[in-house]
C-alpha positions as CSV (number, residue, x, y, z in Angstrom):
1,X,6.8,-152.5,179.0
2,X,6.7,-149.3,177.9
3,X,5.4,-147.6,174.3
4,X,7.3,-144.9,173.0
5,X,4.0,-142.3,171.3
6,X,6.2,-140.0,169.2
7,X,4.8,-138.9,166.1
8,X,7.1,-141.1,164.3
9,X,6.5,-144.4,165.8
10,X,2.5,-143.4,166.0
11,X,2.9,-142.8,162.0
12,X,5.1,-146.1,162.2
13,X,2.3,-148.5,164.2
14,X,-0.9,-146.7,162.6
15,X,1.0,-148.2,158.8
16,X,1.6,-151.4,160.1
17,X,-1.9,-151.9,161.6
18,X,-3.1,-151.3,158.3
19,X,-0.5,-153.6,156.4
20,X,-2.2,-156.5,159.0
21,X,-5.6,-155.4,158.1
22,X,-5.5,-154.6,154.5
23,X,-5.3,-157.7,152.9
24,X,-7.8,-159.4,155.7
25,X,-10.5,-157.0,154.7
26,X,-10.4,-157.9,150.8
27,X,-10.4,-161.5,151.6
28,X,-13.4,-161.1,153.6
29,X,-14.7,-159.1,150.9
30,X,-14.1,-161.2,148.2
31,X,-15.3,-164.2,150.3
32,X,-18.8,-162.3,150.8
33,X,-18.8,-161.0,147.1
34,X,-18.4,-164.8,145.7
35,X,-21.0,-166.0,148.4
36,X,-23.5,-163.0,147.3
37,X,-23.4,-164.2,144.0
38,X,-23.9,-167.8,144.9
39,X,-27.0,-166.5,147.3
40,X,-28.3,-164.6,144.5
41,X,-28.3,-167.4,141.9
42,X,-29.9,-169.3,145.0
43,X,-32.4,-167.1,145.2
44,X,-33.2,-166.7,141.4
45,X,-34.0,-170.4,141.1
46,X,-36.6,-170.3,143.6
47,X,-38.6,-167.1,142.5
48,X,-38.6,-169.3,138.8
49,X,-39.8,-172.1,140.4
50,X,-42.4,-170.4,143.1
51,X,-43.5,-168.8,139.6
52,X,-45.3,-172.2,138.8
53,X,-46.4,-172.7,141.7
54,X,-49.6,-171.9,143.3
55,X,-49.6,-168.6,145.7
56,X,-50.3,-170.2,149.2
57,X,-47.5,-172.9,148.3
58,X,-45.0,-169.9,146.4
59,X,-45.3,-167.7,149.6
60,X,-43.9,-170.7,152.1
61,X,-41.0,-171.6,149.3
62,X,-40.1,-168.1,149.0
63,X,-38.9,-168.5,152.4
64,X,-36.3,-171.1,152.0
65,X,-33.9,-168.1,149.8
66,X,-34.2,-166.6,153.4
67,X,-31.7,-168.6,155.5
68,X,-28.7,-167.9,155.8
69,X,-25.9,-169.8,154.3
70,X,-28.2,-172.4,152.3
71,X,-28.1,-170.9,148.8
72,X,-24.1,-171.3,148.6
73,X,-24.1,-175.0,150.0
74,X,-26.9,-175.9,147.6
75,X,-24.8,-174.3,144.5
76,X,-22.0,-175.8,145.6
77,X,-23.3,-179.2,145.8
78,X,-25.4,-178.6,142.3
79,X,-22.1,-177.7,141.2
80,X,-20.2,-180.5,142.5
81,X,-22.5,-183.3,141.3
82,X,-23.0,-181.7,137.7
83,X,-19.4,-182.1,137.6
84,X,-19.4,-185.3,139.0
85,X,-22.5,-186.8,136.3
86,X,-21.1,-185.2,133.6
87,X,-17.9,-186.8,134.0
88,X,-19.9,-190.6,132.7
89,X,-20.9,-191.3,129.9
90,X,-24.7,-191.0,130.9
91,X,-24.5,-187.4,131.7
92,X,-22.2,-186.5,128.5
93,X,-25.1,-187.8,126.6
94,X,-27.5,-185.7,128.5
95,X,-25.5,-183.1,127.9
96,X,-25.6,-183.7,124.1
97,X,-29.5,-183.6,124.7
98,X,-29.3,-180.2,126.5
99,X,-26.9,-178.7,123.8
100,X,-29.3,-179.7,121.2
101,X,-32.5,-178.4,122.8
102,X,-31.2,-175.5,123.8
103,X,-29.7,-174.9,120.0
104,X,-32.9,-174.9,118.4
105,X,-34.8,-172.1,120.3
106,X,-34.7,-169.3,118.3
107,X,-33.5,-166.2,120.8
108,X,-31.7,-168.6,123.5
109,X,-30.0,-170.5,120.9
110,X,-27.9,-167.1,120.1
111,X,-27.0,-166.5,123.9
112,X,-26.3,-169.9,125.2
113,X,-24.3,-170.7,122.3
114,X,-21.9,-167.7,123.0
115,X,-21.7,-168.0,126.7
116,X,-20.6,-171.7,125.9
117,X,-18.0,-171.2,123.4
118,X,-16.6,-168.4,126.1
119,X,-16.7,-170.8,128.9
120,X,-15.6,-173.8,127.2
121,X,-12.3,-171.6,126.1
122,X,-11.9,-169.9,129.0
123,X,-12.2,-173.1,131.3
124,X,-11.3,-175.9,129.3
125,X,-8.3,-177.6,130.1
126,X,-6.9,-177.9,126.3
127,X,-7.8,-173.9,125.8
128,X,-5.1,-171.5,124.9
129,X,-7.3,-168.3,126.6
130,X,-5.2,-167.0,129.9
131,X,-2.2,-169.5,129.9
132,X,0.3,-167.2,128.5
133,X,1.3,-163.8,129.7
134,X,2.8,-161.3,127.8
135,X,4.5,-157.6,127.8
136,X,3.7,-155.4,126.0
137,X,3.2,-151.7,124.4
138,X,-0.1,-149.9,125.6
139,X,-0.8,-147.2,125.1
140,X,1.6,-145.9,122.9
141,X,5.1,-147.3,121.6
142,X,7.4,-146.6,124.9
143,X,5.1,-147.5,127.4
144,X,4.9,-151.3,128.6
145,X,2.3,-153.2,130.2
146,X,1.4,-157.0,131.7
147,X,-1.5,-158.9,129.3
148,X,-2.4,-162.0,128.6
149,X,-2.9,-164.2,125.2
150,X,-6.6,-164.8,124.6
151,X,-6.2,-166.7,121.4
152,X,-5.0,-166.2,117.5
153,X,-7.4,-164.5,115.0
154,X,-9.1,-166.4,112.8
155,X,-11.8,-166.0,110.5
156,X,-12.5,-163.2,108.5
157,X,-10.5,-161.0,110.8
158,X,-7.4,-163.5,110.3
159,X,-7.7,-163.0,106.9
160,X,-7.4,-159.0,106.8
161,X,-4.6,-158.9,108.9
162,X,-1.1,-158.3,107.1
163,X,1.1,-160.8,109.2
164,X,0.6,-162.9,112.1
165,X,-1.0,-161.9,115.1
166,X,-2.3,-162.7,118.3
167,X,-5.1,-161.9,120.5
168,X,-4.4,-159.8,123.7
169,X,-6.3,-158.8,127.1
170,X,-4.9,-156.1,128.5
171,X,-6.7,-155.9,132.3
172,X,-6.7,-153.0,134.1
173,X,-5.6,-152.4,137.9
174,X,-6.4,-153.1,140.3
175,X,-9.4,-154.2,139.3
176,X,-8.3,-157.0,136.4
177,X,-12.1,-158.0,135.6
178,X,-12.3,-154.7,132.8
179,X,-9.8,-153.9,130.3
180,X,-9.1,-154.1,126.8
181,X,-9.4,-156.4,123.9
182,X,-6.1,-155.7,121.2
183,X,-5.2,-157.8,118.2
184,X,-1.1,-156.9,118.4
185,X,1.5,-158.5,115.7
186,X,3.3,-161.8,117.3
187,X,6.6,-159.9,116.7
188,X,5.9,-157.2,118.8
189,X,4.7,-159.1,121.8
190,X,7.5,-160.4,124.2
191,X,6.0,-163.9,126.0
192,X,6.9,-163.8,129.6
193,X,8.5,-166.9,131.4
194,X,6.1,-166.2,135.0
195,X,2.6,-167.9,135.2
196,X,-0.3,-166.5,134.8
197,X,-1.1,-166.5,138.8
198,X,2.4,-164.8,138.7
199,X,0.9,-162.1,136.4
200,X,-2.2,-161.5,138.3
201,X,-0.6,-160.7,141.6
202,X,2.0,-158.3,139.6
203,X,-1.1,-156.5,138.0
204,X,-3.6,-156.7,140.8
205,X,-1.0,-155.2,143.3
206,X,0.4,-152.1,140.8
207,X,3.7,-153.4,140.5
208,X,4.4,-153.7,144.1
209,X,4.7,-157.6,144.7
210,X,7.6,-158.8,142.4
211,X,6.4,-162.2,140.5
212,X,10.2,-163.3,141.1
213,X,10.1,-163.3,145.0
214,X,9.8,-166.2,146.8
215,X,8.3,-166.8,150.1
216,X,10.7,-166.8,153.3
217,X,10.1,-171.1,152.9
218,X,11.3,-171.2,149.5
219,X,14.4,-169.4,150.6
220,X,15.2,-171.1,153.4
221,X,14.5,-174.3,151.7
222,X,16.7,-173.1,148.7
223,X,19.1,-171.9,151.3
224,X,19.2,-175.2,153.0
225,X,19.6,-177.2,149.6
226,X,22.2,-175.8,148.6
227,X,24.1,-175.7,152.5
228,X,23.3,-179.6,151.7
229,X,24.7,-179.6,148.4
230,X,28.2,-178.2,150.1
231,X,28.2,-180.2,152.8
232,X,28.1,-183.4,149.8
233,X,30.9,-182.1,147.9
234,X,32.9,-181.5,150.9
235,X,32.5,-184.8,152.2
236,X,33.4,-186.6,148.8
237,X,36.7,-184.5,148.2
238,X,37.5,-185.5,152.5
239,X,36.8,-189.0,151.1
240,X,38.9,-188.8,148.1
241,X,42.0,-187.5,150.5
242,X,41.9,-189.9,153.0
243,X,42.1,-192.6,150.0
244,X,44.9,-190.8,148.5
245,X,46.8,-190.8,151.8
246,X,45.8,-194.2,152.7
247,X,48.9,-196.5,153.8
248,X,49.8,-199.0,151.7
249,X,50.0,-202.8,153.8
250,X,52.5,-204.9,153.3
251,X,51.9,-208.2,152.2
252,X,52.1,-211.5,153.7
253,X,54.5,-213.1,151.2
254,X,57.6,-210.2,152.0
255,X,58.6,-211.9,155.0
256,X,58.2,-215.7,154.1
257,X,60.4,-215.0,150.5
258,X,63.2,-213.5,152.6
259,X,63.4,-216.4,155.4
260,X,63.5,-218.6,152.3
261,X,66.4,-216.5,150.7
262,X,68.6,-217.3,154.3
């Protein structure tokens, strides 16, 4: 087997190599960056808790943040079983306990109380927040842009505003994390038909991936649908000739009336 190592098909293999590569390296990243957080949170619950502890006994906890791997599978299964007990009624009602502690303590009270109402909207199935994305014109009239509908106004700022608006996220690529926060009128927003995944992946990779395409399955099962389909129809109007040119049988009684008639 032999390589041609021309420029051009150097140029040629050196782009694909990195087409394979690419998109391994930022899962991996990714992966790492979500386990790092997990690790971290890990690790912060353990200095809080070695903090009440004596120092001979904080020293030898301090050591479990240290191995590897055990932070993320103890979130996950803190996680898991939080989930899991506040499903019942018992832990809903603990929950209600929490909520209520928690809203009486002067400076947490402010804190908590926001990060909830931003996860509960963000997260919660019956939200509005991220389930609609839209197109629209940022920065300036003319120039058009993916976003996604946080909410209506309401409130005081609902009440200033001439007509009806909506709330808008406009992320920026292709990091989608940071953008901006715009209060647009309804009638100059156009709602787009793709998901919100769809809208992500259009965003995240600058326009490149088309939110439209389907993978080669999804063609070739649409491809072999529709083969199917034609295959049916053919068959039925086949079917409907052969009735139509069916013979007609004569019947018994012909013959037996004319023997009588001689």
């Amino acid at each position: 087997m032999k390589f041609d190592l021309s420029s051009a098909k150097i140029r040629k293999y050196l782009v694909t190599g990195v087409l394979v590569w690419v998109p391994v390296i930022i899962t991996i990243a990714v992966i790492a960056w979500g386990m790092g957080i997990l690790q971290g949170i890990f690790a912060s619950v353990i200095d809080a808790i070695a903090a009440f502890l004596p120092t001979a006994l904080a020293d030898e906890f301090s050591k479990v943040k240290d191995i590897p791997g055990l932070g993320v599978i103890l979130v996950v299964l803190l996680l898991f079983f939080t989930g899991m007990m506040a499903a019942n009624f018992l832990g809903q009602w603990f929950l209600r306990v929490m909520d209520s502690a928690l809203s009486r303590i002067p400076i947490i009270k402010s804190v908590y109380g926001s990060v909830k109402q931003v996860s509960d909207t963000l997260f919660s199935s019956s939200g509005q927040a991220f389930r609609k994305a839209l197109l629209v014109q940022y920065p300036r009239a003319g120039v058009w842009t993916v976003a996604f509908q946080t909410g209506t106004p309401s409130g005081e700022v609902g009440r200033h505003l001439p007509e009806e608006c909506v709330s808008v996220y406009v992320p920026t690529t292709p990091n989608p994390t940071s953008g901006f926060f715009l209060i647009m009128k309804r009638s100059e927003v156009i709602e787009l038909s793709m998901s919100v995944d769809e809208a992500l992946k259009y965003i995240i990779s600058m326009g490149v991936v088309d939110p439209n395409e389907k993978s080669p399955g999804k063609k070739a099962n649409a491809k072999n649908a529709e083969m199917i389909q034609e295959q049916l129809k053919d068959l039925a109007q086949l079917s409907e000739t052969n009735d139509n040119r069916a013979p007609t049988v004569p019947s018994a009684a012909a013959p037996e009336q004319s023997k009588t008639d001689h």
